[in-house]
C-alpha angles and dihedrals in degrees: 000000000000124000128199107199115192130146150161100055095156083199098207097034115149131197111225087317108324117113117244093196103102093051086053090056093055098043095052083052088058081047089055097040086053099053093046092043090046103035102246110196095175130035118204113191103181092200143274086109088169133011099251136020084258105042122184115278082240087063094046082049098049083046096051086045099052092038095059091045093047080059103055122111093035097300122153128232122203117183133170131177131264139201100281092045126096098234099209098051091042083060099032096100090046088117094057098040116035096082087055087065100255108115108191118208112200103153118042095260128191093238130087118228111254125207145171125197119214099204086069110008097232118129124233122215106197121197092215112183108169116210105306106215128213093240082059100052088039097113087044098054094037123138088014116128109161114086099222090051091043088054091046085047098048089035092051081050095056088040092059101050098046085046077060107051087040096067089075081070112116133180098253097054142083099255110208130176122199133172133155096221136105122283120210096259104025120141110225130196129219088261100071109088099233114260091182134069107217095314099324102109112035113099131233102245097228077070082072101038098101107148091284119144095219134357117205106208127199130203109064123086098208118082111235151147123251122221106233145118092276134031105283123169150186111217096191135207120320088225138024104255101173119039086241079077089052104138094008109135110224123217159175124229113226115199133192106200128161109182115292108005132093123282128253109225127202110164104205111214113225128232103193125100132041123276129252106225120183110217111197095185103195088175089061117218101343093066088037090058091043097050079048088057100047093053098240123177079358093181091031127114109229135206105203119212103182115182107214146169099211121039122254118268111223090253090059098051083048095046087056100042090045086043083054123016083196100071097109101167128031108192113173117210125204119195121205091019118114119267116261093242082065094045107054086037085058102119114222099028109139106252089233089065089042085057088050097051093043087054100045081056100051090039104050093257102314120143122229129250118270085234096044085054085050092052102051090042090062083049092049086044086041095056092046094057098052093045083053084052092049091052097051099046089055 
């Protein structure tokens, strides 16, 4: 049979403010068009169905949407929840949708999904642990203080339930393991919202290593390859969403697998969603202005590093970002000043230039209004005086 494995879609993520909603769409219509272009018989989605624990109806909707249309011909959906899901609402429609082929996994269960798909005939066990959260594991890991016991006691936990759902493997079936969690040795990225704390909560993958043939794993963004004693995967994101993402290539993997032999990977590179591009502009706003007028990175977001000598004047930051609405980020460089760490430690400065400087450096290099320093200088005097009267009174 033929597996789709995807994940982490975080369906109503914004960045700083702007809606990603239009770019999931399109990137669900390039899923659908896959599994219909290559045959899927079987759609693994390894959690992070929505972006919080309360998504936009428009997310639930685009969800609903793409989900009905995965299922179709006879495909089979298997979702289970991640960190940033709300478990209940991700399995709430279970009763109107199980008999359409899409199972939905919210709570961490002690049966395996089963599965049979009608292209080949052949049945799927899959191994499905939704995001198994700390609070969860919390009678297990009282009394624990030191990180590495704490990892061997949440990974021995983890071990033991997929040891559990693995027991429905037989012989004559597609075996398959997912689970949305941190594996020991996965490079992260600045958009995951952290499920560990240190090192506590990552697990050791042989935790996972439980006679699967492949186990699709959600949470990092990254696509990547575990090292372990069967094929196991991240598939990553389907878009960047943090800069720290910035020329990463999303993907799919795409899996060929009959009962007991070795899988046949593809992983299938994706084309939906807009790039995010990082622009370090030594020539300052000259250069800026000339990358602008060449069109370069034209549907990208952009985070803007601009190296200058005199600081931005508000007209310049909104020429640029009118020039480019995807300018997300305007961060002025000055080479040769002092770091910002010197400048606000300089004994002696008067507190009104501080402000200045501080706000130069939150604003792109504007300067503030002669009536917004005034203002903070009579909050500044304001405070004073009550802390005088508090003085006195004690």
């Amino acid at each position: 049979m033929r597996i789709l494995h995807t994940g982490d879609w975080h369906l109503g993520r914004t960045l700083e403010g702007r809606s990603r909603l239009p770019e999931q769409e399109q990137f669900l219509d390039e899923l659908v068009a896959i599994s219909e272009a290559e045959q899927v018989d079987v759609i693994l989605m390894a959690g992070d169905v929505y972006d919080s624990v309360n998504p936009p109806a428009a997310a639930e909707s685009l969800f609903y949407d793409a989900a009905a249309r995965l299922a179709e011909n006879g495909r089979q959906l298997i979702v289970i929840a991640g960190n940033h899901d709300q478990p209940e609402r991700v399995a709430s429609v279970s009763p109107l949708v199980s008999r359409r082929g899409i199972h939905l996994v919210g709570l961490p269960a002690v049966e395996a999904v089963k599965v049979q798909v009608p292209r080949t005939g052949e049945k799927a066990t899959i191994a499905a642990l939704p995001y198994p959260s700390e609070s969860r594991l919390s009678e297990l890991l009282a009394g624990e203080s030191d990180e590495a016991e704490l990892r061997l006691a949440y990974s021995a936990k983890v071990g033991k339930l997929m040891r559990q759902l693995a027991g429905a493997y037989r012989p004559d079936t597609v075996n398959l393991a997912m689970s949305h969690i941190y594996v020991l040795g996965g490079l992260e990225s600045d958009s995951e919202r952290p499920i560990q704390v240190g090192g506590a909560y990552t697990v050791d993958p042989s935790a996972l290593d439980v006679g699967a043939q492949y186990t699709a794993l959600g949470h990092l963004h990254r696509p990547q390859a575990v090292k372990a004693g069967s094929m196991m995967r991240y598939s990553g994101s389907p878009l960047a969403y943090s800069f720290s993402e910035a020329g990463q290539a999303k993907s799919v993997m795409l899996l060929d697998i009959a009962p007991g032999e070795e899988p046949i990977a593809r992983e299938l590179y994706l084309t939906s969603g807009r790039p995010l591009v990082r622009w370090a502009c030594r020539g300052g706003l000259d250069e800026v202005r000339r990358w602008l007028e060449e069109g370069r990175d034209a549907n990208a977001f952009i985070d803007l590093e601009i190296n200058l000598t005199e600081a931005m004047s508000l007209g310049d930051i909104q020429a640029l970002r009118k020039a480019r609405e995807g300018i997300v980020h305007i961060r002025p460089v000055y080479p040769g000043r002092d770091t910002e760490e010197q400048v606000f430690s300089r004994a002696g400065m008067p507190v009104d230039e501080l402000f200045r400087r501080f706000y130069q450096r939150q604003s792109g290099g504007a300067e503030p209004e002669a009536e917004l320093v005034d203002l903070f200088m009579s909050l500044i005097a304001e405070d004073e005086q009550q802390d005088s009267e508090e003085v006195e009174q004690a």
